[in-house]
C-alpha positions, 0 to 999 in steps of 0.5 A: 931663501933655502937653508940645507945644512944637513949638520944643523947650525953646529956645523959652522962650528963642528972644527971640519975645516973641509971635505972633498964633497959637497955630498957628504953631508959637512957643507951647507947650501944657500940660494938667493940670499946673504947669509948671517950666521952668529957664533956666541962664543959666551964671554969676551975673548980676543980673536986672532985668525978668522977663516971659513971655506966655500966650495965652488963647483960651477958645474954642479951650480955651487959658487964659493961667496962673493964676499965674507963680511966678520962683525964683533960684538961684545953686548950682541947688540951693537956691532963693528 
């Protein structure tokens, strides 16, 4: 797979929820892969609201995903 994230990983939690270009250096590109990505929030806490933006430029060869799947775990071994 190829993994472009011109932010590093902390960019999928930087709290820029969305910018105009794909150029700007804020999106991270895949190619023929899935993608998982974990976000050890470092205790148990209750989440109320999931969201995440996916460009989508045809044009340029960029598609917004398929689909997004979110799991939970509280051992970060086992998940739901």
């Amino acid at each position: 797979s190829k993994y472009a994230p011109s932010g590093g990983s902390s960019m999928f939690v930087n709290g820029i929820a969305q910018t105009p270009s794909f150029a700007d250096g804020q999106w991270a590109g895949f190619e023929a892969t899935d993608v998982e990505a974990i976000v050890d929030l470092n205790s148990t806490q209750v989440i109320s609201s999931f969201s995440i933006n996916g460009y989508h430029d045809p044009d340029s060869w960029i598609h917004a995903p398929k689909y997004v799947e979110l799991w939970t775990s509280i051992d970060g071994i086992s998940y739901t």
